[in-house]
C-alpha positions as CSV (number, residue, x, y, z in Angstrom):
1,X,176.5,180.3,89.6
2,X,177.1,181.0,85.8
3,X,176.8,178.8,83.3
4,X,180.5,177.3,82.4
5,X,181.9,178.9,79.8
6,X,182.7,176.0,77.1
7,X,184.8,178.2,75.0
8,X,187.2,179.6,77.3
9,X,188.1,175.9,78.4
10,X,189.9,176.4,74.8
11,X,192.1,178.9,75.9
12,X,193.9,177.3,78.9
13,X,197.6,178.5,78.8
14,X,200.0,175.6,76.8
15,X,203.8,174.5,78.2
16,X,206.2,175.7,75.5
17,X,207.7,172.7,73.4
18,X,211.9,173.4,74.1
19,X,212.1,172.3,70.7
20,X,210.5,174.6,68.5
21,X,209.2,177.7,70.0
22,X,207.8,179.1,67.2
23,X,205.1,176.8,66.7
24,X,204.7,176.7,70.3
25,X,203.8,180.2,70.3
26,X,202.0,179.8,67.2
27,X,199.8,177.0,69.1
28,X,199.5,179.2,72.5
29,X,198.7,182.7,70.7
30,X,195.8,180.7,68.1
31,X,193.9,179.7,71.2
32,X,194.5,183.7,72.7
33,X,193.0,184.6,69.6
34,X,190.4,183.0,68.5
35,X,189.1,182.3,71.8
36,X,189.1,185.2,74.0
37,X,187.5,188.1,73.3
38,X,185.2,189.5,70.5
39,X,185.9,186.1,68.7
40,X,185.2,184.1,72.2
41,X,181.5,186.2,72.5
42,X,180.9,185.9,68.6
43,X,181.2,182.1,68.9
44,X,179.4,182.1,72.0
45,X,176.7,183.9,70.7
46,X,176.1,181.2,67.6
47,X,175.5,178.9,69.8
48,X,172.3,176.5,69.9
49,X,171.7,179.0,66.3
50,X,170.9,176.6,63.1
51,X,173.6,178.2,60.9
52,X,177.3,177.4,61.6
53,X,179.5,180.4,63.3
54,X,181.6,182.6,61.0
55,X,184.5,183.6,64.1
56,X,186.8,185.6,62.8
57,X,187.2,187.6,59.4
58,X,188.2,186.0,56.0
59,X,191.1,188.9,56.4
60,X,191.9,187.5,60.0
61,X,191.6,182.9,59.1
62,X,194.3,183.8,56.1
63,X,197.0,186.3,58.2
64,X,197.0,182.9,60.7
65,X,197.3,180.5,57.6
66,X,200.1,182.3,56.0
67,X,201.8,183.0,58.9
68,X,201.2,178.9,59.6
69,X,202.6,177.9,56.2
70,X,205.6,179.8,56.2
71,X,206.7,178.2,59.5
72,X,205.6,175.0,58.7
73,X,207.7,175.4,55.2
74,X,210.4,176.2,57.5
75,X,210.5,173.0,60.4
76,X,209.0,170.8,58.0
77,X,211.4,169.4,55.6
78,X,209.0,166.6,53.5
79,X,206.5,169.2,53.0
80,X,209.1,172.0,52.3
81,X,210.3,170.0,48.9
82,X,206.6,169.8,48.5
83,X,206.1,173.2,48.7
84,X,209.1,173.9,46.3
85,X,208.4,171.3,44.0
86,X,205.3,173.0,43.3
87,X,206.6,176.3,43.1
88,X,204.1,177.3,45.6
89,X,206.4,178.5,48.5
90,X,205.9,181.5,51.3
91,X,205.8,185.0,49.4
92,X,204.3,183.5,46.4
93,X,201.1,182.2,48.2
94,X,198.5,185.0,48.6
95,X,196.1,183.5,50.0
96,X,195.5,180.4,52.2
97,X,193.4,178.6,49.7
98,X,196.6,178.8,47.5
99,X,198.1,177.1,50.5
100,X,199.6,173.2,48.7
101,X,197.5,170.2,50.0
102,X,199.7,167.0,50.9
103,X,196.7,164.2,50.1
104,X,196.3,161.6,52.7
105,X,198.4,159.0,51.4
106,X,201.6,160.9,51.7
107,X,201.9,160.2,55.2
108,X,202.1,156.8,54.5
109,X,205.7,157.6,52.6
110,X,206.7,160.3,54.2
111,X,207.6,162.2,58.1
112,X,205.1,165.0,57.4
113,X,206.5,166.4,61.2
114,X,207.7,169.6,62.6
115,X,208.3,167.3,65.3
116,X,212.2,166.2,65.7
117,X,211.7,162.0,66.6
118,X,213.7,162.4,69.9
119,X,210.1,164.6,71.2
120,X,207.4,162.7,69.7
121,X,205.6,161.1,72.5
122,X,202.9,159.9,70.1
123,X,201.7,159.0,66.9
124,X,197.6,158.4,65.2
125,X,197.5,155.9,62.7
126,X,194.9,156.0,59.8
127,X,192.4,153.2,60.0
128,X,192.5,151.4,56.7
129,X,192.6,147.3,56.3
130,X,195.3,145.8,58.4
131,X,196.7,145.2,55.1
132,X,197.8,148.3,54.3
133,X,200.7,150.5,55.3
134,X,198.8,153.3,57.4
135,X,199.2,157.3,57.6
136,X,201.1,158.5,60.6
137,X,200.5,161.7,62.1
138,X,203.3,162.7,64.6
139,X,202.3,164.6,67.7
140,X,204.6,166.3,70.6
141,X,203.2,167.2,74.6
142,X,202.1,170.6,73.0
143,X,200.3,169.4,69.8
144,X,197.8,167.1,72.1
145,X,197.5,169.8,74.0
146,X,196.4,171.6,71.5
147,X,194.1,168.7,69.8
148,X,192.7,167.7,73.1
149,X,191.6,171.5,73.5
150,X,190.6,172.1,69.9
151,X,188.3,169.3,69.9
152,X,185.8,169.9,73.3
153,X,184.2,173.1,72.4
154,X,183.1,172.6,68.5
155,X,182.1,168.8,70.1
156,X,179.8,170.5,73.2
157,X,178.8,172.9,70.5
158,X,177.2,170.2,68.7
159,X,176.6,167.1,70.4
160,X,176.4,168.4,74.1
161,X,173.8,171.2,73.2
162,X,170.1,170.4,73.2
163,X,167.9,169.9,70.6
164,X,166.5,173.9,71.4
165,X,170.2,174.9,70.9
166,X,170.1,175.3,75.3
167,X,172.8,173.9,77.3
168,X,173.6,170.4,78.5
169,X,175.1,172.2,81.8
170,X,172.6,173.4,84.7
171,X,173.7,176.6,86.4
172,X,174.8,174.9,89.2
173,X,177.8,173.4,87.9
174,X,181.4,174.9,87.7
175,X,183.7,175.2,84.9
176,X,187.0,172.9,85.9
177,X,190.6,174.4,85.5
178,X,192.7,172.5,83.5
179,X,193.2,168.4,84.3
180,X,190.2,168.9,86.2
181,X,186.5,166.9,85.4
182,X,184.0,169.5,84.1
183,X,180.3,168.2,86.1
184,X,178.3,167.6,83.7
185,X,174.8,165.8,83.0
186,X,175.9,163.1,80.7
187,X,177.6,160.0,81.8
188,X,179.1,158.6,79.2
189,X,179.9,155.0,77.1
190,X,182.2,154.7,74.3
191,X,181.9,151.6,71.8
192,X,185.9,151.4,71.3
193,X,188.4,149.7,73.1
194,X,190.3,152.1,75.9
195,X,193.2,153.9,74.6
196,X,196.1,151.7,76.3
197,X,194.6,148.9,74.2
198,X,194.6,151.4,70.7
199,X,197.3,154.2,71.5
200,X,197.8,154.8,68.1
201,X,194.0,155.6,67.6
202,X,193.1,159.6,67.1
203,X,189.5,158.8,67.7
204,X,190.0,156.7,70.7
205,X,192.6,159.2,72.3
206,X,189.5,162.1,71.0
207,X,187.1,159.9,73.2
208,X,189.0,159.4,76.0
209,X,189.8,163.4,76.6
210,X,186.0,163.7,76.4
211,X,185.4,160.9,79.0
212,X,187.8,163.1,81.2
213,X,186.3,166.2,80.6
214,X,182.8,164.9,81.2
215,X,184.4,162.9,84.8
216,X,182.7,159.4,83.3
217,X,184.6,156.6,84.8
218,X,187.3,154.3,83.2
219,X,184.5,151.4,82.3
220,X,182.9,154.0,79.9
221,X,184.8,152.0,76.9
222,X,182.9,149.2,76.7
223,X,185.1,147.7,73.4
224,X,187.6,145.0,73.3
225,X,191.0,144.0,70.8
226,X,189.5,141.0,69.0
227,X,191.9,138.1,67.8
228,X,192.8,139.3,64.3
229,X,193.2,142.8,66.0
230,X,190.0,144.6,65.3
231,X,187.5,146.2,67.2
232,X,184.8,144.4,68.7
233,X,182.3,145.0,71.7
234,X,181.8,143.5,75.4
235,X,177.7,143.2,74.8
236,X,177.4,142.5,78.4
237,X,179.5,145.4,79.5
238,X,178.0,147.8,77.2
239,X,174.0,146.2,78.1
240,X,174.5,146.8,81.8
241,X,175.3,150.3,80.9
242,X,172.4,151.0,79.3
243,X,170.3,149.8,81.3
244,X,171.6,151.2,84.6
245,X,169.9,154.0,86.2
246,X,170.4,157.6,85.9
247,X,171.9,159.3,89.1
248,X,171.9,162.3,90.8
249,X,175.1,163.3,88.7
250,X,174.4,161.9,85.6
251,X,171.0,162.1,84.5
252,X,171.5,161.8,80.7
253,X,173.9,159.1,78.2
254,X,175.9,159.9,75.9
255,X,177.0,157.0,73.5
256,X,180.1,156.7,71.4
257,X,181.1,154.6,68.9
258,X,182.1,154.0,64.8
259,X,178.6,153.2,62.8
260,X,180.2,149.4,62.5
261,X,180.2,148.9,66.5
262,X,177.1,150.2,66.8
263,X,175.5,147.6,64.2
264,X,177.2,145.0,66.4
265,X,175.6,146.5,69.6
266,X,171.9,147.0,67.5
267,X,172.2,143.5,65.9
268,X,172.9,141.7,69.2
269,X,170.2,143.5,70.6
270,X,167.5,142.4,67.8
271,X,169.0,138.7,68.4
272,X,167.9,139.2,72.1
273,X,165.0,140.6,71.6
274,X,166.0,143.9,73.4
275,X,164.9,147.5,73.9
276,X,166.5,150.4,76.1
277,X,165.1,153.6,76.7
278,X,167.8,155.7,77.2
279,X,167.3,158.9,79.4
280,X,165.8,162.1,78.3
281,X,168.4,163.9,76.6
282,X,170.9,161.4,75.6
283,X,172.7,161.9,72.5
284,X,174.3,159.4,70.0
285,X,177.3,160.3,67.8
286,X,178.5,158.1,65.6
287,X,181.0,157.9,63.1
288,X,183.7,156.3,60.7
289,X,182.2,153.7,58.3
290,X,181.8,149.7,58.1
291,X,184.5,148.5,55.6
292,X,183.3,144.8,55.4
293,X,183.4,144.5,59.2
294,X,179.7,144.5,59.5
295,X,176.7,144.7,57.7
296,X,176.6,148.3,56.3
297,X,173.2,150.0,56.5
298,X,171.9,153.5,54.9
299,X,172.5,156.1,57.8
300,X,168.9,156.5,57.5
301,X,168.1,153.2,58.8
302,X,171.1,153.2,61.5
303,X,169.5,155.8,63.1
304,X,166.3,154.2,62.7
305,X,167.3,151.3,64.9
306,X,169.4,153.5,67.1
307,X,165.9,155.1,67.8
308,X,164.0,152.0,68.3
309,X,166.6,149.7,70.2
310,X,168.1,153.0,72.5
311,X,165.4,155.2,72.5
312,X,167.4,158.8,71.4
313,X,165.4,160.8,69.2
314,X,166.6,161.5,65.6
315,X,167.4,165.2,66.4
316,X,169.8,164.0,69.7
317,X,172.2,161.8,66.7
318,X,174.7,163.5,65.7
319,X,177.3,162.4,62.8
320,X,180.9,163.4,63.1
321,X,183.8,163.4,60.3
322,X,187.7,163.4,61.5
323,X,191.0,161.6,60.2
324,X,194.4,161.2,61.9
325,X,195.8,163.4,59.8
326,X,193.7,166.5,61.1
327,X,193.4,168.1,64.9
328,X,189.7,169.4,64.3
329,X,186.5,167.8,63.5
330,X,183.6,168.4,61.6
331,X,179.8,167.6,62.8
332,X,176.7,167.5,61.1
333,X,174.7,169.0,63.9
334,X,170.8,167.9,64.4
335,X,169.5,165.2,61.8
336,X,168.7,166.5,58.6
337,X,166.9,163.9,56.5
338,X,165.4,164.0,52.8
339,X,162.4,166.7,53.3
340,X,158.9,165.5,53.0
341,X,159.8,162.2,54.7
342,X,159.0,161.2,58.3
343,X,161.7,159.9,60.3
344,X,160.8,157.3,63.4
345,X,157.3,159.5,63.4
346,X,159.0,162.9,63.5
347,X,158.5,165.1,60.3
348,X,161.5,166.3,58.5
349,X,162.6,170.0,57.6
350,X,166.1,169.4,56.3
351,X,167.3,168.2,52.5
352,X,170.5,166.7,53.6
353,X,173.1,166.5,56.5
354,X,175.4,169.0,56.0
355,X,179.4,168.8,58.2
356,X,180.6,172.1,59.4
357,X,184.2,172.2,60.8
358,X,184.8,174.8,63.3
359,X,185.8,178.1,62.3
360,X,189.3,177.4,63.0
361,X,189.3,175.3,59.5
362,X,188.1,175.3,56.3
363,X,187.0,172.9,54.2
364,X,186.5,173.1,50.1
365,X,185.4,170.6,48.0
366,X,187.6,170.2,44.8
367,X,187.2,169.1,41.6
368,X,189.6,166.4,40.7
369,X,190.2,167.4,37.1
370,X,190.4,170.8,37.7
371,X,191.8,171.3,41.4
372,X,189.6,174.6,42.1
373,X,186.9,174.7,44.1
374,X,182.9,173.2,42.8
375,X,180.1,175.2,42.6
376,X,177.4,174.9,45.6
377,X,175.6,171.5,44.7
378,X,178.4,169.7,43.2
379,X,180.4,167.1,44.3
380,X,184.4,167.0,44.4
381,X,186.8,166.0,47.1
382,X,187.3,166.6,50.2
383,X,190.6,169.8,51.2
384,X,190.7,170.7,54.8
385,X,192.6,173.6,56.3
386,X,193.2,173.0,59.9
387,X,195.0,175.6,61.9
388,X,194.7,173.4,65.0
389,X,197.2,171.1,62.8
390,X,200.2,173.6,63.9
391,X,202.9,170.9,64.3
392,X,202.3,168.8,61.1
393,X,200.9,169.9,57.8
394,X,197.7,172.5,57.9
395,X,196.4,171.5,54.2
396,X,195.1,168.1,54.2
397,X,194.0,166.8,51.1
398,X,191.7,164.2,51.6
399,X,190.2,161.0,49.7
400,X,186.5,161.7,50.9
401,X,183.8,162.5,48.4
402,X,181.2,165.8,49.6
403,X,178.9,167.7,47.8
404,X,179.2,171.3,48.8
405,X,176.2,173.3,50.7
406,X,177.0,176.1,51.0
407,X,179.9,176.5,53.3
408,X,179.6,173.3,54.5
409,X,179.8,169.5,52.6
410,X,177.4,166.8,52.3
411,X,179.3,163.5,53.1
412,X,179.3,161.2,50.1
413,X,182.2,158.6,50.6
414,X,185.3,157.0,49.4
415,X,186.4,158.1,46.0
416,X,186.7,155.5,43.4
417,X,190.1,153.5,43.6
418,X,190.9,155.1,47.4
419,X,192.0,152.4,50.0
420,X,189.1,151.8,51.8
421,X,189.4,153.6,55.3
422,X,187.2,153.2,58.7
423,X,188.1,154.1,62.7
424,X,186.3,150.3,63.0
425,X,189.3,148.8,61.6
426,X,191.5,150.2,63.5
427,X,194.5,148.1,64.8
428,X,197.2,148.3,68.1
C-alpha cells in the first residue's frame, strides 16, 4: 500500500465556529491551500532534504497575512486599539512584515481573542514562575482543530523522519481519517504529567494529540503534579518504559519531555547506576528550559547523557521551540554541533543548531533598538508570524534571544530583564 501521506492529514475538513465564520473559513481555506496541491507536493518533495521547505510564494504567505490582519483587526478588539494606536491599521500595512507585533507580555493584561468568552472551551497558559501572572491564549473547537492539525506534519517532518531524511512509516501502514490512530513504528513516552492533570498546558495538550495520532496508550505520560504544583516524574513508571520490549507494533521510542524532566530522568538514572538502550531508531525531543528547577546543563552535554543513559544517537535528538501564545512550532532538525568537534564519537558537520518554523510562519529576528530586522549573524529578538494563530493574534513578539542564519534562528535565550519562562514550570 502507499506510504501515508503526512501532509494531507493537515487538510482534514474543520466544523465552522457559529460564532465567527469568517475566521472559520479563514482557518478551513489555509489548510485547502497550503496543503493540497502544488504546495502539498512542494512540501512533500522537501522532505528528509537538509534545507528547510520554501511552500508557497513570498507574493502568496503575505495575500494570507493581510487578509489575516484585517480580520483579526476586525473581531479583535485589544489588538484593534493596538493596531490604531500605532497607526498601523489594514490599508496602510503593505506588507506582512509591517504587520504590528503584540510582545508576549500583553496577554498577561489583555483578552488578545477573536473568541467571544461564552465559546472558549479552552485556554494555554505561559509557563513562567508560579509567581507570576501568566499569558493566556484563548482557543474555540475550531482553533484546536486547527493547532492540533498544524502541529503533526512540520513535527513528523522533523522528528518522525529518519536520520537519511526516509520515513518512520513502512508501506504497510494506512493513513487514518480523522479521530482515527495513524499505525505507526514509534510507541511513545512523554515526561509531562497527562493533560487532565495540566489542561492549561499548550505543550502537554501538543503531546497528547501526538500520543493519539501515533495510537500510544494513556500511560505514555509518565509525569506527575508535585506538591508546590510543578512537574515532576514517576522514575519507576518512566524506567519500566524504557526498558520494556519492542513489539510487533512498535518497534522504535520516541521520548518527550522539557530539558528539566529529562535531567531528573538522567540524574536518577546516574544515582542508580543505569543504562537503557533504546531501540534502533528512537528519537528524543526535548524542549523548554530549567528555570532553577534543576540543574541546567549546556545542551551539548544533555544530549551527551541522553546518548549514554538512553542510547539515541545525536542525529535522532531533536530540539523544538513553541510558546502558548503561538499554534506552530519551530524545530531544529538533526543535531548540529560546533564543527571540528566530535560528539558521543560521531564527527560533526554543522556550526550551530538552527530552528525552522514551517512555512506557514515566519520568524525574524529584530533588533531591539531599532525594530527592523538583523543582518544574517546577528542576534536580536525573537517576532513570529503564525498564520495557524487565526483566532488570536498572528504577530507574536517574543522575549527569546536568536541569532539569525539565514532564514532560520540560532536559539540564544531569555533577554535581559524578561520573566524567566519554562514548559517545566508549568502549573494546573
Amino acid at each position: 500500500m502507499p506510504e501515508p501521506d503526512l501532509i494531507e492529514l493537515f487538510a482534514q475538513p474543520l466544523t465552522l465556529a457559529g460564532m465567527n465564520k469568517e475566521l472559520s473559513n479563514f482557518a478551513a481555506r489555509l489548510r485547502r491551500r497550503f496543503f493540497v496541491g502544488d504546495d502539498v507536493r512542494s512540501l512533500r518533495s522537501h522532505i528528509g532534504k537538509s534545507e528547510p521547505p520554501h511552500v508557497g510564494s513570498y507574493r502568496h504567505f503575505n495575500c494570507l497575512a493581510l487578509e489575516l490582519f484585517a480580520l483579526q483587526c476586525k473581531h479583535n478588539a485589544a489588538y484593534q486599539k493596538i493596531c490604531k494606536a500605532g497607526g498601523l491599521t489594514p490599508g496602510i500595512v503593505e506588507d506582512w512584515s509591517q504587520i504590528p507585533a503584540v510582545p508576549t507580555a500583553a496577554f498577561k493584561e489583555l483578552e488578545l481573542s477573536c473568541i467571544s468568552p461564552a465559546e472558549r472551551t479552552a485556554v494555554f497558559h505561559s509557563s513562567g514562575t508560579t509567581e507570576q501572572r501568566p499569558s493566556r491564549h484563548f482557543h474555540c473547537a475550531v482553533s484546536l482543530e486547527t493547532y492540533e492539525a498544524s502541529l503533526w506534519p512540520w513535527f513528523a517532518q522533523n522528528v518522525l523522519l529518519s536520520a537519511d531524511g526516509s520515513s518512520a512509516y513502512s508501506e504497510n501502514e494506512n493513513t487514518s481519517t480523522r479521530g482515527q490512530a495513524v499505525r505507526a513504528p514509534f510507541d511513545a513516552i512523554c515526561l509531562t504529567p497527562p493533560s487532565a492533570q495540566a489542561p492549561h498546558s499548550s505543550l502537554i495538550h501538543m503531546f497528547e494529540a501526538i500520543r493519539q495520532r501515533l495510537g500510544a496508550p494513556e500511560s505514555a505520560f509518565v509525569g506527575k503534579i508535585a506538591g508546590d504544583d510543578a512537574w515532576t516524574l514517576d522514575f519507576d513508571a518512566a524506567l519500566a518504559v524504557l526498558n520494556q520490549s519492542p513489539t510487533p507494533n512498535y518497534q522504535s521510542l520516541l521520548v518527550l519531555g522539557t530539558a528539566f524532566s529529562f535531567v531528573h530522568l538522567l540524574d536518577c538514572m546516574v544515582e542508580r547506576d543505569l543504562r537503557v538502550e533504546l531501540p534502533a531508531g528512537s528519537r528524543v525531543m526535548e524542549t523548554g528550559g530549567y528555570k532553577n528547577r534543576s540543574r541546567a546543563l549546556p545542551k551539548e552535554q544533555l544530549h551527551r547523557l541522553i546518548t549514554e543513559r538512553l542510547g539515541v544517537s545525536p542525529e535522532n535528538i531533536v530540539c523544538e521551540y513553541g510558546m502558548s501564545e503561538l499554534s506552530s512550532q519551530a524545530y531544529d532538525g538533526r543535531a548540529a554541533l560546533p564543527r571540528g568537534q566530535e560528539f558521543c564519537g560521531r564527527a560533526v558537520t554543522h556550526p550551530y543548531r538552527v530552528f525552522h518554523f514551517p512555512p506557514w510562519a515566519r520568524a525574524q529576528i529584530i533588533s531591539p533598538e531599532t525594530g527592523r530586522e538583523v543582518a544574517d549573524g546577528e542576534t536580536g529578538l525573537i517576532r513570529v508570524f503564525d498564520l495557524a494563530n487565526v483566532f488570536s493574534v498572528m504577530a507574536i513578539q517574543t522575549e527569546d534571544l536568536g541569532i539569525r542564519r539565514g532564514d532560520g534562528f540560532e536559539l540564544v535565550g531569555r533577554a535581559q530583564m524578561s520573566e524567566p519562562r519554562g514548559c517545566s514550570l508549568m502549573t494546573t
